[in-house]
ROKE-45508 format. One record per residue (C-alpha): chain; residue in three letters; y, z, x. Coordinates in steps of 0.02 Angstrom, whole numbers, plus 50000, padded with zeros to 5 digits. Each point is the difference from the previous one (the first is absolute). Example, Ala and Ser with C-alpha at 12.3 -4.5 7.8 and 13.67 -1.06 7.14 Angstrom:
BEGIN
<rec "A", "ala", <49775, 50390, 50615>>
<rec "A", "ser", <50172, 49967, 50069>>
END
This chain:
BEGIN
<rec "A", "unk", <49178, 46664, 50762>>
<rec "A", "unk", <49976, 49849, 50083>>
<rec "A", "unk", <49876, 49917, 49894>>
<rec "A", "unk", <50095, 50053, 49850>>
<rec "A", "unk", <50159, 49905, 50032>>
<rec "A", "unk", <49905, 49850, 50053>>
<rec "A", "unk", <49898, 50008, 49826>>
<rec "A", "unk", <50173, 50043, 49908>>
<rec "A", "unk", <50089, 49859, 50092>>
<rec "A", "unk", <49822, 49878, 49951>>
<rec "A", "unk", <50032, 50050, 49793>>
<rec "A", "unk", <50177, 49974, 50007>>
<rec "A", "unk", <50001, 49828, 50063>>
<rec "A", "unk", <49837, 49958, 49883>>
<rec "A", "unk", <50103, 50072, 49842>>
<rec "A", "unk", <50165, 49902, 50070>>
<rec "A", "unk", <49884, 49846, 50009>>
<rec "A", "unk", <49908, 50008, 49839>>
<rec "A", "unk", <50177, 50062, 49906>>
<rec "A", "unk", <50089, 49811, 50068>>
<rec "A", "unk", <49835, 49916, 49942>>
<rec "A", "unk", <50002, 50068, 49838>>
<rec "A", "unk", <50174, 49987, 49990>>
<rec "A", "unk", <49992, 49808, 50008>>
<rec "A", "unk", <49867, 49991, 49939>>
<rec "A", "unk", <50082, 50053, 49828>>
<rec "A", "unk", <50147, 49895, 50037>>
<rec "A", "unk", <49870, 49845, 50001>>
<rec "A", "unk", <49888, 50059, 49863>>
<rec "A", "unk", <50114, 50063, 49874>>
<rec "A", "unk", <50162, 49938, 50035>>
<rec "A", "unk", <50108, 50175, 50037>>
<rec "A", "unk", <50126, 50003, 50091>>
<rec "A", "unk", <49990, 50070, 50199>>
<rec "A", "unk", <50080, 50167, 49936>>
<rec "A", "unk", <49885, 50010, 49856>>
<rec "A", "unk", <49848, 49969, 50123>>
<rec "A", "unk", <50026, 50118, 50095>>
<rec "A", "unk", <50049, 50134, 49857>>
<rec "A", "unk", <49823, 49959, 49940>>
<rec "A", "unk", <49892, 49997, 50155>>
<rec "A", "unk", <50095, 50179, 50039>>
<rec "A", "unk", <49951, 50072, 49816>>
<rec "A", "unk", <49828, 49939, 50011>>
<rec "A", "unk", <49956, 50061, 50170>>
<rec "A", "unk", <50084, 50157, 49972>>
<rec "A", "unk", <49887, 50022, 49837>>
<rec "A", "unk", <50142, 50023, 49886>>
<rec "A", "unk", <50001, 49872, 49914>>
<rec "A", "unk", <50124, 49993, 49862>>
<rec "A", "unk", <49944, 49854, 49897>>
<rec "A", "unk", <50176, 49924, 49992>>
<rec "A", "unk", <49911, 49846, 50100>>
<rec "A", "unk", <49844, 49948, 49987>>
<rec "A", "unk", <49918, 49837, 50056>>
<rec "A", "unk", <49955, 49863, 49868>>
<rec "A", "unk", <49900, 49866, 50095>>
<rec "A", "unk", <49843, 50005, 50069>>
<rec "A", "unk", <50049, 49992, 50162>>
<rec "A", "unk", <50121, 50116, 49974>>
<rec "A", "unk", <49863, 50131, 49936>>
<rec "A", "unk", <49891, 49963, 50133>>
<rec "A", "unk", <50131, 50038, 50140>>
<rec "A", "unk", <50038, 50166, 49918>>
<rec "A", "unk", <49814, 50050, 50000>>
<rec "A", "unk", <50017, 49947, 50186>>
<rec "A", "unk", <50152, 50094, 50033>>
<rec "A", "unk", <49934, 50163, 49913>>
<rec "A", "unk", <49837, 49984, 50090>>
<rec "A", "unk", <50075, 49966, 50158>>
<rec "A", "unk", <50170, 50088, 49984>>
<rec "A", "unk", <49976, 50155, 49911>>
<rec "A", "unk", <49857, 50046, 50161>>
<rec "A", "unk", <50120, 49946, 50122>>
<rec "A", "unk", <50149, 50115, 49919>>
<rec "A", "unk", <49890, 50132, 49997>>
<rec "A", "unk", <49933, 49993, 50183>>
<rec "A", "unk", <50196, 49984, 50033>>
<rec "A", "unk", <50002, 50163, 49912>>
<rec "A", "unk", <49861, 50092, 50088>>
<rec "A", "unk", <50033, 49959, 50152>>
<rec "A", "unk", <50203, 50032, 50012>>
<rec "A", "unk", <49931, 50185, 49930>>
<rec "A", "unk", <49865, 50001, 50139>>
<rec "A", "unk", <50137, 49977, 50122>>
<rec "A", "unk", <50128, 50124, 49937>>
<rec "A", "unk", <49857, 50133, 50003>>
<rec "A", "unk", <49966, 49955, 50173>>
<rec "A", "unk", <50151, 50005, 50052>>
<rec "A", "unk", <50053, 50158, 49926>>
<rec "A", "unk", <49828, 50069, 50086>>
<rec "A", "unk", <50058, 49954, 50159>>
<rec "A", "unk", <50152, 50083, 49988>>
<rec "A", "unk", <49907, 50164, 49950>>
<rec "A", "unk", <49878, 49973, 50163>>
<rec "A", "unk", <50176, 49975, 50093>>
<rec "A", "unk", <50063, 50141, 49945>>
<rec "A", "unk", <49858, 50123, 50036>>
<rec "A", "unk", <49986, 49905, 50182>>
<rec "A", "unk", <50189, 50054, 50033>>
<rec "A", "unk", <49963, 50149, 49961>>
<rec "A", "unk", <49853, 50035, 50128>>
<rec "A", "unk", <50117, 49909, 50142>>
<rec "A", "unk", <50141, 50130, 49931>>
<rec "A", "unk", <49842, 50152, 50037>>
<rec "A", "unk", <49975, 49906, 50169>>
<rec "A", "unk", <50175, 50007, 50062>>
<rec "A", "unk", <50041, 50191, 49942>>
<rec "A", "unk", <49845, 50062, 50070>>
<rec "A", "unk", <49984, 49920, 50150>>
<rec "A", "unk", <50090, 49816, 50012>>
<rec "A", "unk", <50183, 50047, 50055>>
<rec "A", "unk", <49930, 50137, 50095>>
<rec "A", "unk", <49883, 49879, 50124>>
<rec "A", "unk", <50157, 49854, 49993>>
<rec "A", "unk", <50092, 50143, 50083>>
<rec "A", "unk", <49874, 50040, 50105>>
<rec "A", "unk", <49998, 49780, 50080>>
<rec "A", "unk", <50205, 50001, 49981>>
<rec "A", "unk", <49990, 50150, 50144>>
<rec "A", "unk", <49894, 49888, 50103>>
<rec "A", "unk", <50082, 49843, 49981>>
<rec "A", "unk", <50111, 49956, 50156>>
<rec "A", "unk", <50106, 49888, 49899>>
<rec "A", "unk", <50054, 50093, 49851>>
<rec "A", "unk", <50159, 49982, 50009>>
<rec "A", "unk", <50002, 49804, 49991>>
<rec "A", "unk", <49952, 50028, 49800>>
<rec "A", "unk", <50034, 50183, 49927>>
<rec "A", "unk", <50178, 49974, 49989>>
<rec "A", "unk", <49972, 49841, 49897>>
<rec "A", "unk", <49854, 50108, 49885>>
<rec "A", "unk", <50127, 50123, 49946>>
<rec "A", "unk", <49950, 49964, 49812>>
<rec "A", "unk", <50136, 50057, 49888>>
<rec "A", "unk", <49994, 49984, 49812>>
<rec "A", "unk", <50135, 49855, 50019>>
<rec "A", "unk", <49856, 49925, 50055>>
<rec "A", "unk", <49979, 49830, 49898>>
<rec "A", "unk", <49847, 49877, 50007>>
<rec "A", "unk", <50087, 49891, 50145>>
<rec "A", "unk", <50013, 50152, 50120>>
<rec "A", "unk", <49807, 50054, 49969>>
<rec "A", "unk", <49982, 49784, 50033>>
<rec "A", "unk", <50082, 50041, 50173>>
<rec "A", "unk", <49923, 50147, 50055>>
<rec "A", "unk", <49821, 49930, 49970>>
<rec "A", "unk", <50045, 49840, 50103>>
<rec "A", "unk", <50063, 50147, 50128>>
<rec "A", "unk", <49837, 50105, 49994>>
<rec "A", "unk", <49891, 49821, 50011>>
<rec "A", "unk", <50063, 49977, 50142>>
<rec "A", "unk", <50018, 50152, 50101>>
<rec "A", "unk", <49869, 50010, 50135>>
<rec "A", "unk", <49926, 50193, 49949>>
<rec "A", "unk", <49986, 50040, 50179>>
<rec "A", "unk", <49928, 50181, 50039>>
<rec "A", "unk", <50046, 50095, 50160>>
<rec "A", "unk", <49838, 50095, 50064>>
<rec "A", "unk", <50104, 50111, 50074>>
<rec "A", "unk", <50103, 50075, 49836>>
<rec "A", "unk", <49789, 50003, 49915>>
<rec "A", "unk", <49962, 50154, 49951>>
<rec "A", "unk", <49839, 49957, 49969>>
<rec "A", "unk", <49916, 50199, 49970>>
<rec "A", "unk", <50148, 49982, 49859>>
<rec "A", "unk", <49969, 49846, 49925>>
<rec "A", "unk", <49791, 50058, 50001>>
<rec "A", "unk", <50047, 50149, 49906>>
<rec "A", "unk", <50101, 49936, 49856>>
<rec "A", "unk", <49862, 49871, 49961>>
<rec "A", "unk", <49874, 50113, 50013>>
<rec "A", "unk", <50105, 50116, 49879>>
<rec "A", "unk", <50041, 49836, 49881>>
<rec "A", "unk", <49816, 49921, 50017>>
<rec "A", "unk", <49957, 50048, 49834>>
<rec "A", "unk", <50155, 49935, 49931>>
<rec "A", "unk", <49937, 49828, 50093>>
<rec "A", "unk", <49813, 50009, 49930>>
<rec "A", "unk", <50052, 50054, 49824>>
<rec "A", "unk", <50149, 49838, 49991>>
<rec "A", "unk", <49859, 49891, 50052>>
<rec "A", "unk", <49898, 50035, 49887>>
<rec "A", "unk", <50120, 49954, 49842>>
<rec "A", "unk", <49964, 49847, 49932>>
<rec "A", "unk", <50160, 49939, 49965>>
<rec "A", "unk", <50049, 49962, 50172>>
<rec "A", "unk", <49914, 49840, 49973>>
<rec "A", "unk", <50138, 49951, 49943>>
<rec "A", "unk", <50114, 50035, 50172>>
<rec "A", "unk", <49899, 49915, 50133>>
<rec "A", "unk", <50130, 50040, 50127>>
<rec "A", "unk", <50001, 50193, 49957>>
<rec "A", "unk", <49816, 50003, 50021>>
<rec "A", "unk", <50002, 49892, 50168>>
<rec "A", "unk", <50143, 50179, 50042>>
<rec "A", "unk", <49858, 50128, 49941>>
<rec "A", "unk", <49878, 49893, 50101>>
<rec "A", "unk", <50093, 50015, 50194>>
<rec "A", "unk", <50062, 50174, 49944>>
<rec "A", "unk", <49819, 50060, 49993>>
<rec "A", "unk", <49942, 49890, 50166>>
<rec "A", "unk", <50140, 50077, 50086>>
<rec "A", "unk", <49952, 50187, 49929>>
<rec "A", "unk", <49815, 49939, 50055>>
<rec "A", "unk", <50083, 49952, 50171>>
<rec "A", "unk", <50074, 50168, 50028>>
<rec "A", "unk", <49861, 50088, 49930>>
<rec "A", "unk", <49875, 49945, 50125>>
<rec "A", "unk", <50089, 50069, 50159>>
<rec "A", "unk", <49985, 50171, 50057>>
<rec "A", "unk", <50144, 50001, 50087>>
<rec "A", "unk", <50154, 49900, 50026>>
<rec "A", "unk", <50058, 50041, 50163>>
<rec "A", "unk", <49921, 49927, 50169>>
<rec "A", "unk", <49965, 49842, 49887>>
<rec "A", "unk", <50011, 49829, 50099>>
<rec "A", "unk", <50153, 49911, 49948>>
<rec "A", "unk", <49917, 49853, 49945>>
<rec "A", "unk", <49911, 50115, 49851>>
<rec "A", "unk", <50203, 50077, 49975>>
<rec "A", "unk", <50034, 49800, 49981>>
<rec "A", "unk", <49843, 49975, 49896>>
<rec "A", "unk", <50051, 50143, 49867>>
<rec "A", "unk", <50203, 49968, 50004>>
<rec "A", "unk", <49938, 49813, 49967>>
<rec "A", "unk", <49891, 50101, 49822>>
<rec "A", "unk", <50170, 50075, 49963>>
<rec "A", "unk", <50084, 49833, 50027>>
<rec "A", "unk", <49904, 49947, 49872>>
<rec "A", "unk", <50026, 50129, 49859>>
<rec "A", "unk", <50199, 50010, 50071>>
<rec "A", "unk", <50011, 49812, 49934>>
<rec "A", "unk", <49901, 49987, 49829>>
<rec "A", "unk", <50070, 50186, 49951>>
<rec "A", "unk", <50188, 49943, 50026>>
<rec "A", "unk", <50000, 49855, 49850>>
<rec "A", "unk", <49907, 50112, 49914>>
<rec "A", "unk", <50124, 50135, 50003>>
<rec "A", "unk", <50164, 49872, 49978>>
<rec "A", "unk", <49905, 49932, 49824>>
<rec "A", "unk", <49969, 50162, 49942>>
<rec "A", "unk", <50203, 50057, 50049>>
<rec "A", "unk", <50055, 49839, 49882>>
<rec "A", "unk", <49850, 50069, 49865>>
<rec "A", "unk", <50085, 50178, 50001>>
<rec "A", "unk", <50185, 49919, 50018>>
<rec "A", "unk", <49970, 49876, 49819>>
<rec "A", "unk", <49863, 50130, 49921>>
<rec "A", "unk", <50039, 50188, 50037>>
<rec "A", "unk", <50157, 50013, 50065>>
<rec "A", "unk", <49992, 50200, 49999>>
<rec "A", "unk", <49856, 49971, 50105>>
<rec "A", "unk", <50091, 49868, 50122>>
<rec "A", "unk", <50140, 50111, 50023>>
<rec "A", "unk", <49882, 50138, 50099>>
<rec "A", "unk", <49889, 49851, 50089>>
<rec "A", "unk", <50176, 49943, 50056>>
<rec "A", "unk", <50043, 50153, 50073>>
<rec "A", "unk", <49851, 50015, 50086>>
<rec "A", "unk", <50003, 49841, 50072>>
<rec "A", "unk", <49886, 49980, 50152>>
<rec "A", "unk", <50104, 49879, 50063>>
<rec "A", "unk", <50151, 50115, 49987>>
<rec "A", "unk", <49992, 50098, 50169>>
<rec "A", "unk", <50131, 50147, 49932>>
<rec "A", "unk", <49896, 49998, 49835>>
<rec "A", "unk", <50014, 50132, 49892>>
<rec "A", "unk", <49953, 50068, 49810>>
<rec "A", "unk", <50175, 50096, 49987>>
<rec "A", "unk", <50119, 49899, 49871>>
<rec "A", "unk", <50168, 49983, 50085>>
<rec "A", "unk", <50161, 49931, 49945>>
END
């Protein structure tokens, strides 16, 4: 998209340039007026061309020849190229649109589920949840605030609150979720997302490769709360930009997510009040 604007941006200023040069040119050449010019260079380039002015001179012919050579190409790679860019644009928004909807697969099936799962081991909830409690007051300047919060909270995991034969299962049980997301070829688009996917399936890896997790050394306790570090902070954003997707989108949808909020430690599905 890019490339198109630059090449859109490139014919408008050559049409802008060769419209003034014409425009004088006629001024010079046949004596109009400024107003008249430019009513002329507009008509020609436009390939209308009404015949209610017409050069007389030689000069004056032989600019207009210029000007339809030149213009006329230049209008129509004006054209072209603003339609190019609408299309791509409007393509985007499709690919958008199906990539929310495979994060929106990823957090019911197994997203909110494993952000609950790092909130229980996090020894300093409490600094943030009470500031997360997403409402659908919410406007953009709150979601502003609470990802400055979540940027800079430190993710720390307790290796004590792990329940790592937990955590190993629910992958295990979601891994084909995992394998099947990364596979999709829109998540090109979401670099971040797939950067998530990524640590979620070293961390699944991790767990996988241990037969047990008791009698472990703590430095290998460190080495895997340090993999769920990892996931804990690139899933959080994650799950805040697709609260403020729901909240301006789906709002039937937001209401539930809302609800449900991780972050919410009496959360609950039940509508009250």
């Amino acid at each position: 998209m890019n490339n198109i604007g630059l090449r859109l941006k490139f014919f408008v200023a050559v049409l802008i340039a060769v419209m003034l040069t014409g425009s004088l040119g006629f001024m010079m050449t046949e004596g109009l007026s400024f107003y008249d010019s430019i009513y002329f260079s507009v008509v020609t380039v436009a390939t209308v061309g009404y015949g209610d002015i017409h050069p007389v001179t030689v000069k004056g012919k032989m600019l207009a020849i210029i000007l339809i050579v030149t213009g006329v190409s230049t209008f129509l790679g004006v054209i072209a190229n603003a339609t190019e860019l609408l299309l791509s644009k409007r393509e985007k928004e499709i690919r958008l649109e199906k990539l929310n909807i495979i994060i929106g697969v990823f957090f019911s099936e197994a997203g909110t589920k494993l952000l609950t799962y790092f909130i229980n081991y996090d020894p300093e909830i409490e600094d943030i949840s009470r500031k997360l409690a997403i409402t659908s007051e919410w406007s953009d300047k709150e979601f502003l605030t609470a990802d400055k919060l979540i940027r800079t909270h430190g993710y720390n995991i307790d290796n004590n609150k792990v329940d790592f034969e937990g955590l190993h299962h629910f992958l295990q049980e979601k891994s084909s979720l995992f394998l099947r997301l990364m596979e999709n070829q829109n998540l090109l688009e979401h670099e971040s997302f797939t950067d998530l996917l990524r640590a979620i399936l070293h961390l699944k890896e991790e767990l996988l490769s241990r037969d047990s997790f008791t009698g472990l050394p703590d430095t290998d306790y460190t080495h895997m709360s340090g993999d769920i570090k990892r996931v804990y902070g690139i899933l959080t954003p994650q799950w805040l930009n697709y609260m403020r997707y729901l909240k301006n989108s789906y709002p039937y949808l937001f209401s539930l997510a809302a609800r449900m909020n991780p972050f919410n430690l009496q959360r609950s599905p039940v509508v009250r009040g």
